[in-house]
N, C-alpha and C positions, 0 to 999 in steps of 0.2 A: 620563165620570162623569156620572151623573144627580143634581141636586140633592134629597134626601129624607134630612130633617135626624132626627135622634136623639130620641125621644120621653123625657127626659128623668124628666118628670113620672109619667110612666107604670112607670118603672123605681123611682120613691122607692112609690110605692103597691104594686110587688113587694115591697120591700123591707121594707114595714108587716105585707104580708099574710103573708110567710112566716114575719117574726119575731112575728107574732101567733097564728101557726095551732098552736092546742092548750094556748094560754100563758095568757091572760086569764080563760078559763070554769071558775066554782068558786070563785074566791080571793077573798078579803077587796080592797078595792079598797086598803088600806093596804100590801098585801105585792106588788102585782101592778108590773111593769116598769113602767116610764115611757112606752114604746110601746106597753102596753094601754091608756097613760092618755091616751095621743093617740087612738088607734085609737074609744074609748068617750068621747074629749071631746064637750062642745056648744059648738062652737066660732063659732056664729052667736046664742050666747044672751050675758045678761048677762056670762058666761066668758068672753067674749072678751079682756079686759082682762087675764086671767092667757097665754094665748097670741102675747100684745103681748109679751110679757116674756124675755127671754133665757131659756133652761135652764142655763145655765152662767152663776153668778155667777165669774165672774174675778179669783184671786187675787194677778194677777200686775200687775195694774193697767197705767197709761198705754199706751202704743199697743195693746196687747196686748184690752186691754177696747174699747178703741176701733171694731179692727177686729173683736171678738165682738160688739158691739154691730151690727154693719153686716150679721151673717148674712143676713138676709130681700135685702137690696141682692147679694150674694155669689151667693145661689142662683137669682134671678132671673138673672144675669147667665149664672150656668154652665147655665140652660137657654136662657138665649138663645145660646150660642155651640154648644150640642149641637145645637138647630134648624138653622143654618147650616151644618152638619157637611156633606158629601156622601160619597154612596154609591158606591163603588167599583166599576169596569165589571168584568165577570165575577168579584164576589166576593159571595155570599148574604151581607145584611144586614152588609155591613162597612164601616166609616165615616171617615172623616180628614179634616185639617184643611184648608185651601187657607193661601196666603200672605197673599191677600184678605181673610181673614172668621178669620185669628188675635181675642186679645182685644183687641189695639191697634187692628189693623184694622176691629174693629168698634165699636171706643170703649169695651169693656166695661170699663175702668180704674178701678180704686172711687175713686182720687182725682184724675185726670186723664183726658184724652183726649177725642176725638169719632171718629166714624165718618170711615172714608175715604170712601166712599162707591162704593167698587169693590166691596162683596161684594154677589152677587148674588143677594141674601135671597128676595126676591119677599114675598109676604105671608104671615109664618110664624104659625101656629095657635099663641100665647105662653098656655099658665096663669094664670101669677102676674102679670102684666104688670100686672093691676091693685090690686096689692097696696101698702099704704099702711101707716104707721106708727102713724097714728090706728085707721084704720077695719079694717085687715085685710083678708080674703076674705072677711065675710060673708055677700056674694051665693053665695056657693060653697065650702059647707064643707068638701066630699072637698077639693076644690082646695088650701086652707087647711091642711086634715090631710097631706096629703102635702108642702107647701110645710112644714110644721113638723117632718117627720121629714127634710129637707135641714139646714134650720136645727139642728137638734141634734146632728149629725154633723159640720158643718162647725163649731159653739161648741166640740164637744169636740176637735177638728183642733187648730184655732187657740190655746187656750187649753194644753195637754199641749205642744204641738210652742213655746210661746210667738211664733207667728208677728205682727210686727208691720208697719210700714210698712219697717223697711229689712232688705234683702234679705241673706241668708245661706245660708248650708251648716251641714245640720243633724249633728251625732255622731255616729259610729256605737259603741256600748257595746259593750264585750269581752262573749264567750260567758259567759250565766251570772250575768251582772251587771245584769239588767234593762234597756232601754232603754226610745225613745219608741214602737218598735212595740208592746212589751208591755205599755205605759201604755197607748196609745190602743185597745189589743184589750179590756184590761182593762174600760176605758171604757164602752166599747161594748157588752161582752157585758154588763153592771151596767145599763146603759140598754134593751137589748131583748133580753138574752140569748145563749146562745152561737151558736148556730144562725146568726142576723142580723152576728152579729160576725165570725163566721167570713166569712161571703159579703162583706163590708166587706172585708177584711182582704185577702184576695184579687183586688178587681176595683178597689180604689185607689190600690194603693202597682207595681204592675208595668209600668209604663212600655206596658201596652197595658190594655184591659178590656174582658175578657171578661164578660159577663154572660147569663143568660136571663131575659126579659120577656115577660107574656103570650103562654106559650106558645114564644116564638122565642126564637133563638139571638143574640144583636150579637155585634160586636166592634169598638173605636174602637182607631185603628193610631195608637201615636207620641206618644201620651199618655192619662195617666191621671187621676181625676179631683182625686189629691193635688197631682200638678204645675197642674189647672187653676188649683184656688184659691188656688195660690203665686201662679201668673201675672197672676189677677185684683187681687191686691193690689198687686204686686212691676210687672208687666208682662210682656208677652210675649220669649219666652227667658231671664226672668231666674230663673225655679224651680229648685230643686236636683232637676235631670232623673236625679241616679245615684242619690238617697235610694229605698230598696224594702224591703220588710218581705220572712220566711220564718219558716215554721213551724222553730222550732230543733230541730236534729238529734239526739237524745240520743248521746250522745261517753264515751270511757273517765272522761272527767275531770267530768261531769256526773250527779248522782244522778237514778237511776231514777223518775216521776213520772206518774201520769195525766190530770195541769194540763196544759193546752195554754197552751204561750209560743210567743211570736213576739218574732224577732230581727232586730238590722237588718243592713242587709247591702248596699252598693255594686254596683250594679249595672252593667255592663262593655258598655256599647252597646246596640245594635240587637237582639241577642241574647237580650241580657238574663241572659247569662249570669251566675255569681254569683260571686264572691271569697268563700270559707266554709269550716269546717272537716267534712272527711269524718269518719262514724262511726267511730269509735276511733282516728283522729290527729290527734294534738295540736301537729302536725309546722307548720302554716303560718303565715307570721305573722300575727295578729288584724288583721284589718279593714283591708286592702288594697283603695286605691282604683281607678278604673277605669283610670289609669297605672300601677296598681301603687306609688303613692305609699301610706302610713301615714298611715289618717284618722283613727285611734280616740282621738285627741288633740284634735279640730279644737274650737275655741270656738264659741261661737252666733253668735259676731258676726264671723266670719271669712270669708274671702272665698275663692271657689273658686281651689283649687289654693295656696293658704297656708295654713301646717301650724304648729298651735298647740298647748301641750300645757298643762292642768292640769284639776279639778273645778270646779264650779261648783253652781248645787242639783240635788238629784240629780231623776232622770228627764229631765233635760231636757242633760246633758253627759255626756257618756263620763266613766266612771272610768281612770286609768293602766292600761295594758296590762302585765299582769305580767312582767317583768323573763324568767322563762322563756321566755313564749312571742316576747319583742324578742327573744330570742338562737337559738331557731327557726328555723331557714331553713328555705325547701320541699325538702321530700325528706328531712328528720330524723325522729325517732323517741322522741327525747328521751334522757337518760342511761341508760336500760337496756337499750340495746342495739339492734341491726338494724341494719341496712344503708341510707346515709348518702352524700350527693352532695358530692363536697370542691369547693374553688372550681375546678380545673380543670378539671371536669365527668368524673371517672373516677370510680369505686365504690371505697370502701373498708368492711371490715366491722370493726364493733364490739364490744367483750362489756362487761360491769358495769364491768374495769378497762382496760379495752383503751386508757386516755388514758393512763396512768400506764406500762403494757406499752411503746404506741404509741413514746413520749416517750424511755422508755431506748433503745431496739433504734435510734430514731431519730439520737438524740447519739452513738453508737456509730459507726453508719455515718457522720456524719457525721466524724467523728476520726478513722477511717480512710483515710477520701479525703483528708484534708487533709495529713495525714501525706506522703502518696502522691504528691500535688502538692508540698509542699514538698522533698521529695528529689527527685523531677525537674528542679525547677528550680533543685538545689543540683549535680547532673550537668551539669547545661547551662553552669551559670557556670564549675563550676571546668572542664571542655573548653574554656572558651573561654581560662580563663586560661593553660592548659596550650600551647593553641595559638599564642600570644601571644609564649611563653617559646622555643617552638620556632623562630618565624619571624626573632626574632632572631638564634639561631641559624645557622638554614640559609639566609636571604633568600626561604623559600617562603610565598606570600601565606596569611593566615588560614584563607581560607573551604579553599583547597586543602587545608590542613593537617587541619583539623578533616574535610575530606570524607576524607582516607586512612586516618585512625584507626579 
């Protein structure tokens, strides 16, 4: 591996340019996105003082505002640890993390920690590094304007998702029912549009990110950059690594729409493959986590792999999993019929009445065997009585007797 860390900086000013390109020219500056309003700020004039300022006033208060207030400290940190990244031997432009130069490792902790002093940074080419609370990046306003479209993706992260100081596992919301991907897509496309929101949506919640920047291709293996800023606040390995967004599927049980929503969805290792419901089955149960445990219940303040159930405000907790689809197993179809995996793992088929059909034919057969059984073993006692009666009789042993018969 050669050290040649992740240009960070260079990917939020992707990010400006494509959600700006065709968007800001023409409009009234009162109707135009928030990212025309960066892209067009002066942000080394008296304005400075408005770009000091959070985008996200925070409704949710205490820790929660705390750590929105710390964005600019947040996005420093996640381009210092994308610097450190190194580049993978025979992979074009692909990047991961070492043990050494995690966020612990390298002190990036917004509330604790220092450097080990094992990552083997060398002298990284930092942006924002001189970025201050008073003064800003004045010296350097692109600098400034790109550090500000970090800062308002990560206030709308933190702020939707209620990320605070203690560590958690986030909901996953039943099909249908809005969750925090479609808050935070929502978010996003309201802030610089759909276009920007979409490429958001994609290269932060998948457990890898893929991106194109100037021109090139990346790819960072092993995380992503919603688990980074778990980890920044929370610490390294404590992020909810299975939390991932998808585009939701349109299903029999969902009206036809040309809204684009995003769903959340548990994602199942290295793979990344996904626990979700296929086009037109309604067959699995909602929101199975990456053991195959029931998350769609889990509370904000709950702890990986303990399973909690009820609401809380909405967008930010799953709603109850409906009662249909708890009773769902993989491989069902639902009450109207098809063919259906019983717990032995054999096939049986179904019709509209086939429980009620099922049921009689079954209490039937069962009456008959029993029957069957209990005259056999009304044969067997009285033979033995019979033989019993004989050997007193004749002096020939029981078992003899019953064998001649």
């Amino acid at each position: 591996m050669s050290q040649n860390g992740f240009p960070f900086s260079s990917y939020m000013d992707h990010l400006l340019s494509e959600g700006t390109k065709g968007q800001c020219e023409g409009k009234p500056q009162e109707t135009q996105s928030r990212l025309c309003t960066i892209r067009n700020g002066k942000f080394n004039t008296d304005e400075k003082n408005t770009w000091l300022e959070p985008y996200i006033r925070s409704k949710t208060g205490g820790e929660v505002k705390t750590v929105l207030e710390a964005s600019a400290s947040i996005c420093k940190n996640m381009e210092k640890w994308a610097m450190a990244l190194v580049k993978a031997a025979r992979a074009h432009n692909t990047f991961e993390e070492t043990p050494d130069c995690s966020i612990d490792g390298l002190g990036l902790g917004l509330r604790s920690g220092t450097s080990s002093g094992r990552c083997p940074r060398g002298r990284l080419s930092l942006e924002w590094n001189e970025y201050s609370k008073s003064d800003g990046l004045t010296k350097n306003s692109s600098s400034w304007r790109r550090l500000r479209v970090c800062q308002d993706i990560v206030e709308m992260i933190v702020e939707i998702f209620g990320i605070g100081y203690r560590q958690k596992q986030f909901p996953i919301a039943p099909r249908g029912q809005g969750g925090l991907c479609d808050s935070i897509y929502k978010g996003l496309a309201s802030w610089g549009g759909q276009r920007v929101a979409q490429m958001i949506m994609k290269e932060w919640y998948t457990q890898q990110v893929k991106m194109r920047t100037g021109g090139q291709d990346y790819l960072i293996r092993g995380k992503d950059f919603f688990e980074l800023i778990q980890e920044i606040i929370w610490g390294t390995d404590k992020a909810d690594k299975m939390f991932g967004c998808t585009p939701c599927e349109q299903t029999s049980e969902t009206q036809p729409t040309d809204e684009v929503q995003w769903c959340d969805m548990r994602l199942s290792g290295e793979d990344q493959s996904v626990n979700r419901l296929a086009p037109g089955n309604a067959s699995q149960k909602a929101s199975r986590g990456a053991e195959g445990e029931d998350v769609s219940g889990v509370s904000s303040d709950s702890h990986p792999g303990r399973q909690q159930t009820g609401s809380h405000l909405p967008g930010r907790d799953s709603a109850p999993v409906p009662k249909q689809e708890q009773d769902l197993e993989e491989g069902d179809v639902g009450p109207k019929g098809g063919v259906s995996s019983t717990p032995s793992g054999g096939i049986e088929e179904t019709t509209a009445n086939g429980g009620f059909i099922s049921e009689v034919l079954g209490g039937g057969a069962s009456l008959v065997l029993g029957l069957g059984a209990s005259y056999g073993l009304y044969r067997v006692f009285r033979r033995n009585r019979v033989g019993s009666a004989s050997e007193r009789r004749s002096g020939v042993s029981g078992t003899l007797g019953y064998a001649m018969r």
